[in-house]
C-alpha positions in Angstrom: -58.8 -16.1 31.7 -59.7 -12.2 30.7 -55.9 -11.1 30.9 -55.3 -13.2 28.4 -57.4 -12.0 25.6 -58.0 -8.4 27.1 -54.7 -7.4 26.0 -54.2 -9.0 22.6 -56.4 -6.4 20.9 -54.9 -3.3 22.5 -53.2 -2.3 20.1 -53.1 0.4 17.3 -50.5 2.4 15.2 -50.8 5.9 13.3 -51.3 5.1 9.4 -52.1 7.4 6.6 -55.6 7.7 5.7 -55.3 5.2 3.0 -54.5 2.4 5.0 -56.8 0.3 7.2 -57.0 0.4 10.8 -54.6 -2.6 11.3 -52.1 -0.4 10.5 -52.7 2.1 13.4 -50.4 -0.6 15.5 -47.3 -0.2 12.8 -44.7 1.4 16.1 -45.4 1.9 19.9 -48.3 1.8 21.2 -49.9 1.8 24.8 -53.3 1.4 26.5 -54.8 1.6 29.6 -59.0 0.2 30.7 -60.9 -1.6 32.3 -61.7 -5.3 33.1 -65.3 -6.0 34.3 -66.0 -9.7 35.0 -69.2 -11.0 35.8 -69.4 -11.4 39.6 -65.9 -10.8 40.2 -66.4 -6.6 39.6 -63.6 -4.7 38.1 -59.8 -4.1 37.9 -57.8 -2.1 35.6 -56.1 -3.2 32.3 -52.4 -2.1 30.6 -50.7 -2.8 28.0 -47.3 -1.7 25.8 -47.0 -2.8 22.0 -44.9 -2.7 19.6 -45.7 -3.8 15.9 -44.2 -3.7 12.4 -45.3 -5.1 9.2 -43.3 -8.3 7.9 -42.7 -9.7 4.2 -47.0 -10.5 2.9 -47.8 -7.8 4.5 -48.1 -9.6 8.1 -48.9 -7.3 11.2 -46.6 -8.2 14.1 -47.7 -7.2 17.2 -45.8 -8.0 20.7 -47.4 -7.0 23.5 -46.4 -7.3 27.2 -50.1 -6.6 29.4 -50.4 -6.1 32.8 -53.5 -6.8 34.3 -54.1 -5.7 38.2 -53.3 -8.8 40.5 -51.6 -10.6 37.9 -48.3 -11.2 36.7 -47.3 -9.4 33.2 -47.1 -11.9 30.5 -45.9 -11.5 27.1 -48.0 -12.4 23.8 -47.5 -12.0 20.3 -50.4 -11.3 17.3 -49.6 -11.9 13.6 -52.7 -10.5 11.7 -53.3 -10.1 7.9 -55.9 -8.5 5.6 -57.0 -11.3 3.1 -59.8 -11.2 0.3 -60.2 -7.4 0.9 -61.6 -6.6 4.1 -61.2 -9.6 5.7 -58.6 -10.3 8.5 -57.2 -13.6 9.6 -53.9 -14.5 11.7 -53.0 -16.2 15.1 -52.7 -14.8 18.8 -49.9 -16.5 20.8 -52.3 -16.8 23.5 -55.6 -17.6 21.5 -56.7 -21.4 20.7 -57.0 -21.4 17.2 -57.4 -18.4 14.4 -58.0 -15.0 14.9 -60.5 -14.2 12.6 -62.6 -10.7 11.5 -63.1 -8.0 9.1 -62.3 -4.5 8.7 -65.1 -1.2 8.2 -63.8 2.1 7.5 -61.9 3.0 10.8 -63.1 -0.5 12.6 -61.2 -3.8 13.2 -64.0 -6.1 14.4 -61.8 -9.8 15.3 -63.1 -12.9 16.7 -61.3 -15.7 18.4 -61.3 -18.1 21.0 -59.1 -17.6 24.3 -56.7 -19.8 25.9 -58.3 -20.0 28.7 -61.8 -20.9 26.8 -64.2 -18.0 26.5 -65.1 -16.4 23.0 -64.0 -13.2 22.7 -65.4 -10.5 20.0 -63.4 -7.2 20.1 -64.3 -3.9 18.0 -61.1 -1.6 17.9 -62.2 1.9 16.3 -59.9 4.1 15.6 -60.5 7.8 16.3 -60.4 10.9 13.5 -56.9 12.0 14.3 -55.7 8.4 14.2 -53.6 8.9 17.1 -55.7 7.2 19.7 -58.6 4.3 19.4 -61.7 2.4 20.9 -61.0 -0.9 22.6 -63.8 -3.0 23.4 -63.7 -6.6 24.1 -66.8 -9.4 25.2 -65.8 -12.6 26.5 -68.7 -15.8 26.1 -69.1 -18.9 27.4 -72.1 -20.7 26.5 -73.2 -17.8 24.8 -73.5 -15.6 28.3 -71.0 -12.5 28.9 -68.8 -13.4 31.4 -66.5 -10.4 31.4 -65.9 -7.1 29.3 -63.0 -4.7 28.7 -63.1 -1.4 27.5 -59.7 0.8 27.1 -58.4 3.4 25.1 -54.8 2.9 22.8 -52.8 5.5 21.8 -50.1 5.9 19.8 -46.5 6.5 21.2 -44.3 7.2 17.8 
């Protein structure tokens, strides 16, 4: 359930200042955190990305996560800034759109995992640009069932 979602928004690439923080994920990146989920306790949390940026300006991001006691699994975002701050795309993993908005050095994204939970995920990227903030918060019935918080950094 978590694994799923948990690792579709680690991910972040260096961009010049200019650029939003979508762009962070533009080359490798990896991150390592935490999974907390309710009465289950925690486990840890990796992932390795790679992303470009595709003909209408298009994010690509494939990630393969590993999450403890699970088998890795491959996913694939496809994010894109629309109507100024506002992000949109699909998660291969996600049922339905990715949807969200961008602040300064925050990517705030909302979508609905495969396995059923809402998840609400703030990625903040830090001064240097070279490493960010993950934070995700999985929902059901509007009650946190689980949490992850990890750090991305940049590789290239």
């Amino acid at each position: 359930m978590l694994a799923s979602a948990l690792l579709g928004l680690l991910l972040l690439v260096q961009a010049p200042a200019a650029l939003g923080p979508e762009h962070f994920f533009v080359g490798r990146t990896e991150s390592a955190g935490t999974v907390h989920v309710m009465l289950s306790g925690r486990h840890a949390v990796r992932d390795r990305s790679r992303g470009r940026i595709e003909r209408g300006n298009v994010l690509i991001l494939d990630q393969v996560v590993e999450e403890q006691g699970k088998p890795a699994r491959s996913r694939t975002w496809r994010l894109v800034r629309t109507n100024g701050n506002r992000i949109t795309g699909t998660i291969s993993d996600a049922r339905g759109p990715v949807t969200g908005e961008v602040r300064g050095n925050l990517l705030h994204l909302r979508y609905r995992s495969a396995e059923g939970p809402n998840v609400e995920q703030w990625i903040t990227l830090d001064a240097g640009r070279r490493t960010a903030r993950n934070r995700m918060v999985f929902t059901r019935f509007g009650m946190t069932v689980a949490t992850v918080e990890s750090v991305i950094r940049r590789v290239d």
